[in-house]
C-alpha positions in Angstrom: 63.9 -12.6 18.2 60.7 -11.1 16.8 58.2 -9.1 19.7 54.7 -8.0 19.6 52.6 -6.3 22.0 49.6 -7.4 23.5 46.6 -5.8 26.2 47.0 -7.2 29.6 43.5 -8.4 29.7 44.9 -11.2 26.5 47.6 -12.3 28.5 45.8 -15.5 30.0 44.7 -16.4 26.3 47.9 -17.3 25.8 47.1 -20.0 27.7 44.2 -20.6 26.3 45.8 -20.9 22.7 48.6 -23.5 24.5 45.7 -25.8 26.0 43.9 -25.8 22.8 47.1 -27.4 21.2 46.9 -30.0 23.6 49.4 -29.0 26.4 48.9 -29.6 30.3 49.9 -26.2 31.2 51.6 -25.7 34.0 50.9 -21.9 36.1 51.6 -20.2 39.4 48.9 -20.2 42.0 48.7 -18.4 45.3 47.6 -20.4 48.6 47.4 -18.8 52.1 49.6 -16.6 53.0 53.3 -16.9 51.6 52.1 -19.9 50.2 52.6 -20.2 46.0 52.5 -23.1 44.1 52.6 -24.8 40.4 49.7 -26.3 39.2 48.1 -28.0 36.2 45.5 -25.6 34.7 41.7 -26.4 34.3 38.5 -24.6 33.4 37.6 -24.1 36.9 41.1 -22.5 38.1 41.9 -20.7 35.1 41.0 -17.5 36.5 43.1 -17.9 39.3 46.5 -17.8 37.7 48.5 -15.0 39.3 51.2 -13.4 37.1 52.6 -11.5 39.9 53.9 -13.5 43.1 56.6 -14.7 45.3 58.1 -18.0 43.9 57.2 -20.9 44.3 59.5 -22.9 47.0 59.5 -26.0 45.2 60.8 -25.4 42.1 58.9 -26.3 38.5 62.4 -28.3 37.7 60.0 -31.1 38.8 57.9 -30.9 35.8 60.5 -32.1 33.6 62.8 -34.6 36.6 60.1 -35.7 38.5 60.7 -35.9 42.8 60.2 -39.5 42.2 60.1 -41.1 38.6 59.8 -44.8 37.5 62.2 -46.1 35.3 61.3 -49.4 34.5 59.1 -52.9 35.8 60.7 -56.1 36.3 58.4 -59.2 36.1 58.2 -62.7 36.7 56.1 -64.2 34.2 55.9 -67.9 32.8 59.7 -69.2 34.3 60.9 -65.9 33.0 61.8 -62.5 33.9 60.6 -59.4 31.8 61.6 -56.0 31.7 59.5 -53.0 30.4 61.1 -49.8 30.5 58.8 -46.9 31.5 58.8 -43.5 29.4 56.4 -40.7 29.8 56.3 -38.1 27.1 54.0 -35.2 28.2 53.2 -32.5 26.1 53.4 -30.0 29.3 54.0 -25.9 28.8 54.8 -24.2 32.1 53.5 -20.7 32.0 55.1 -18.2 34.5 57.9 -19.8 35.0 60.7 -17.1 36.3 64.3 -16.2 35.2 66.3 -18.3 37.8 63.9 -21.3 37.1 64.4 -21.1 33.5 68.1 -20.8 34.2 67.7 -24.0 36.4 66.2 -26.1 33.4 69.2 -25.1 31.0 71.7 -25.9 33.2 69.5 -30.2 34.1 69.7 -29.7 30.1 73.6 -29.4 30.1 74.0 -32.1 32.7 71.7 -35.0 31.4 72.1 -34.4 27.4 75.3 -31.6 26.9 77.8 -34.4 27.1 78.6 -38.1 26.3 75.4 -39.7 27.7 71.9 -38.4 27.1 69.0 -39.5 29.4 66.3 -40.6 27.6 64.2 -40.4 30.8 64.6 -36.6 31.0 65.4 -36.8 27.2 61.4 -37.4 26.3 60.3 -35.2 28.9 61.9 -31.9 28.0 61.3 -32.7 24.5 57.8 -31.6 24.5 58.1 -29.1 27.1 57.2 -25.3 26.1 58.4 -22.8 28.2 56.2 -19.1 28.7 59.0 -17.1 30.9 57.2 -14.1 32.9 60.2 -11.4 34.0 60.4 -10.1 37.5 59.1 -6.4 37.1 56.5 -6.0 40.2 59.5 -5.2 43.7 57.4 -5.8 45.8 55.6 -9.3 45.1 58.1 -11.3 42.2 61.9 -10.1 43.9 62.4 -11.1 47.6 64.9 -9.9 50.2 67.0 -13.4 49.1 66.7 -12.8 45.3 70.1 -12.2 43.6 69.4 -13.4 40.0 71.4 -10.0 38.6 74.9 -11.1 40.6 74.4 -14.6 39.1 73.3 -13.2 35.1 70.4 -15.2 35.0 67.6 -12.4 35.6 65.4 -10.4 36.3 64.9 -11.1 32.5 65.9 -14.4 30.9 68.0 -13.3 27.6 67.6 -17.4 26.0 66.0 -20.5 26.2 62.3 -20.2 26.6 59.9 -20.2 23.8 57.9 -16.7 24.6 58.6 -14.3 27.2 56.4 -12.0 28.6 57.2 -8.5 30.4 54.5 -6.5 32.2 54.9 -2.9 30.9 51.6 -1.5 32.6 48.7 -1.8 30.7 50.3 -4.1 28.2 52.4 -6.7 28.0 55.3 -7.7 25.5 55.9 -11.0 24.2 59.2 -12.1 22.8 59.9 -15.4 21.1 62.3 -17.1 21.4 61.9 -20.6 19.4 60.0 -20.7 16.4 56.9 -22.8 18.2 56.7 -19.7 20.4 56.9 -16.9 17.0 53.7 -19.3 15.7 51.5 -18.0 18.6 51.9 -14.7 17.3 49.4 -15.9 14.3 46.6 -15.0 16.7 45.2 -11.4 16.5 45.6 -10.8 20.4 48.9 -9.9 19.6 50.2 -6.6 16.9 53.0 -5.0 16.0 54.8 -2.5 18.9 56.9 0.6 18.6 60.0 2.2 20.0 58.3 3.4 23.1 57.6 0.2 24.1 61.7 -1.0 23.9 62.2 2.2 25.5 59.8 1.7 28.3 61.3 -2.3 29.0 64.6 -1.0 29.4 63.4 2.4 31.8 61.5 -0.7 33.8 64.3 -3.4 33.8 67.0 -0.5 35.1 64.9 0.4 37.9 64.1 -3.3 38.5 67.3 -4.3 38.9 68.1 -1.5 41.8 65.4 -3.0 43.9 66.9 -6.2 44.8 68.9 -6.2 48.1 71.3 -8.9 48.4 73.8 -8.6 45.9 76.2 -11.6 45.9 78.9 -9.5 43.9 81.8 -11.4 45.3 81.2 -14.8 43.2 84.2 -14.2 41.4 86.4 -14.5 44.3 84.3 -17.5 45.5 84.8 -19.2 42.0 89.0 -18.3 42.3 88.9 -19.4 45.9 87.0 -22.8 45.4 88.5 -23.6 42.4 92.0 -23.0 43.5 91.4 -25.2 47.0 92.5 -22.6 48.9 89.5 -22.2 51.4 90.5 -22.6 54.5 89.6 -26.2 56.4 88.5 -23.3 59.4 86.1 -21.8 56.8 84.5 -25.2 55.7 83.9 -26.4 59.6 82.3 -23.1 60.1 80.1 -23.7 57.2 79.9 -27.5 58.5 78.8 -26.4 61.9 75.7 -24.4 61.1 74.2 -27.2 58.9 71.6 -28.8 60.4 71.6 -31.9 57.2 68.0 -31.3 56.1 68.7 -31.5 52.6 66.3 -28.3 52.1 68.8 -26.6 50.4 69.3 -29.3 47.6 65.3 -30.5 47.5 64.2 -26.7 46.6 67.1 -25.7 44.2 66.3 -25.5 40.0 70.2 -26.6 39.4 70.4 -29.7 41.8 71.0 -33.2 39.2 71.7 -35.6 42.0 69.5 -38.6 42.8 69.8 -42.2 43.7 67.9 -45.4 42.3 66.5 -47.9 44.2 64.4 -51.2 43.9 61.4 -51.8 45.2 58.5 -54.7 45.3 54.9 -53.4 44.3 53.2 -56.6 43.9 54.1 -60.8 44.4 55.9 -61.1 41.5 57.0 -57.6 40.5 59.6 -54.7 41.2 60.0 -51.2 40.2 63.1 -49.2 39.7 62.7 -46.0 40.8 64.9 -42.4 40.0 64.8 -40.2 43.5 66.0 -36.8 44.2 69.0 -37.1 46.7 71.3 -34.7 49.0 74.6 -34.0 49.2 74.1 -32.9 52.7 72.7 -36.3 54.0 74.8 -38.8 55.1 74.7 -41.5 53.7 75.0 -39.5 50.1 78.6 -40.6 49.4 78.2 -44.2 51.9 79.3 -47.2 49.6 78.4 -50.8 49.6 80.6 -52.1 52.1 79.8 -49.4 54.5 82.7 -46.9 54.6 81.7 -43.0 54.1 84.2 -41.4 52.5 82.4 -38.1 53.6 81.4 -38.6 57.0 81.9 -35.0 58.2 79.1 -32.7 57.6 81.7 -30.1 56.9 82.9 -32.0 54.4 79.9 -32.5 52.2 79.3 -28.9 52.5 82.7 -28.7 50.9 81.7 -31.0 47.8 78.3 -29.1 47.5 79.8 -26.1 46.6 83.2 -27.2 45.0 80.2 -28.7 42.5 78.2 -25.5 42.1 80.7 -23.2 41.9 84.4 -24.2 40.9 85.7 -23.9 37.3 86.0 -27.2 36.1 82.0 -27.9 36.5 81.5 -24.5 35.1 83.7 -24.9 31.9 82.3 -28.3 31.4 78.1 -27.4 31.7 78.5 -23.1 30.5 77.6 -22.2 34.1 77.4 -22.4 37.5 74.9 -24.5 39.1 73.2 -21.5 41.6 70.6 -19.4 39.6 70.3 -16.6 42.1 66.5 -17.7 42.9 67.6 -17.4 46.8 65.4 -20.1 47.7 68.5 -22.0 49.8 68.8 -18.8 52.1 65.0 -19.0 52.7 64.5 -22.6 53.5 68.0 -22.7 55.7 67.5 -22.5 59.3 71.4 -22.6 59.5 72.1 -19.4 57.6 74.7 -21.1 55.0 72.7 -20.5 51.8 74.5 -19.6 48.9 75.1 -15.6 50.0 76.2 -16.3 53.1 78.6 -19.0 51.9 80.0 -16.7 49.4 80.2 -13.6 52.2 82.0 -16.1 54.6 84.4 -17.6 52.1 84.6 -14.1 50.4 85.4 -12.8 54.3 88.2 -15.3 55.3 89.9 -14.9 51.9 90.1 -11.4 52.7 91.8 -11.9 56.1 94.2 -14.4 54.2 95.2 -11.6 52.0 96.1 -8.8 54.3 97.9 -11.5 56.7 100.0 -12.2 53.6 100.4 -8.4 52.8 104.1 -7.8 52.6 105.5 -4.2 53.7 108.4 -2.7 52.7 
């Protein structure tokens, strides 16, 4: 990967260059408050963007799998039916975009085109999609008290898959590329040549970054063994089940969710739309079949399958990682307190009690 460093005042040219190239971008705003948000750049919010902020709670993931996408039009036309698939190709760059969230989009890139069957909805969207990745370095406004990207090795600096990556180191910034489409913005003169000091100074600031974050989630392994193995207690799963409240927020505002259903629906006299939702695991009527029978009735029990999915070893061998990116956004939208570090504490907790009941002394 080839770096260069550029002044802090040059960053938003970067920008700049990617619009000129015909990309929407994509950047983080702030609102009121807590408030942040992704939004399409134009002339008159350009100066807006805000490198350092909390993230977003609804992740960019949407960018490329929309909340709601169309797939295709059915209509009846001279005694005839016709069917017109519906693709959307944007040329989109999302500048900003964090560690975890980056994380997120590799691992929707392993589930709907690492194996057998590609997408060629989500295909044509990613292809075009250019990725600026901004690491956490500011404590106090990028890494909140949820944050644990460093127990799940996704952050607080992406080490693949974007095209440039930028690091604030002060009063300058470093860009790394990482694709060749992201080297070819190092062309313009904004950016030069940097020195030792400035390797030196990224890892003094990305060892003292990673002491700031306070919930470290350092018992995944034994959450990985436990759930992989089955051997989490039924106890431990209706104690999960019994603090959900089946809101779905924890599935609607995490980068690594892939589940949706597809429905019909009529938008004129004599024509339908298929349509390509986000869904939940932790509604009910997630795992209902045709003929009305829920194999998953108990909300206990879909808490089970949500995290048997992100977390044993047969999903993790088969997509190259988990499906949690550390971003912590479950354990701030959960009014339940069962996001993914307090599931791993309480599972991590009764496997502990297992062990010293089953403690043989001699």
């Amino acid at each position: 990967m080839k770096a260069r460093i550029l002044n802090r005042a040059d960053v938003l040219k970067i920008v700049d260059q990617l619009r000129q190239q015909d990309y929407e971008v994509i950047a983080p705003f702030h609102g009121w408050g807590r408030d942040t948000f992704f939004d399409t750049v134009t002339d008159e919010n350009r100066e807006r963007i805000e490198l350092h902020l909390p993230n977003p709670y609804y992740p960019p993931k949407r960018f490329v799998l929309p909340h709601i996408e169309r797939l295709l039009k059915v209509r009846r036309a001279n005694g005839g039916i016709q069917i017109e698939p519906t693709y959307e190709e944007p040329k989109r760059a999302i500048f900003g975009i964090r560690s975890c969230d980056l994380a997120g989009i590799y691992h929707l890139d392993r589930f709907y085109l690492g194996r057998d069957f590609r997408d060629i909805y989500y295909e044509k969207r990613r292809r075009n999609l250019f990725l600026v990745n901004l690491v956490c370095t500011d404590p106090d406004r990028d890494i909140s008290d949820e944050c644990f990207c460093v127990c799940a090795d996704t952050g607080p600096a992406a080490r693949d898959h974007f095209d440039l990556q930028l690091m604030d180191l002060g009063n300058e910034f470093m860009a790394v590329a990482g694709t060749p489409a992201g080297e070819a913005l190092f062309a313009s003169p904004i950016f030069r040549k940097g020195g030792v000091e400035h390797i030196q100074k990224r890892h003094t600031i990305l060892t003292e970054v990673r002491k700031r974050f306070k919930t470290t989630t350092s018992w995944f392994a034994t959450t990985i063994r436990c759930v992989s193995q089955g051997s989490v207690s039924e106890r431990t799963w209706e104690e999960i089940g019994n603090r959900c409240l089946e809101c779905g927020g924890c599935t609607y505002v995490c980068p690594a969710c892939t589940c949706f259903t597809v429905s019909d629906r009529p938008v004129a006299a004599n024509e339908m739309e298929r349509v390509r939702i986000w869904d939940s695991c932790a509604l009910s009527g997630f795992t209902r079949m045709a003929g009305g029978f829920n194999p998953r009735r108990t909300v206990h029990d879909r808490r089970n399958r949500r995290f048997f999915r992100k977390l044993a070893h047969y999903f993790i061998q088969r997509e190259l990682s988990m499906a949690c990116v550390g971003c912590g956004r479950c354990a701030d939208v959960c009014h339940g307190d069962i996001g993914m570090p307090s599931v791993v504490e309480m599972i991590r907790r009764a496997s502990t009690e297992v062990d010293k009941h089953e403690r043989v002394g001699y």
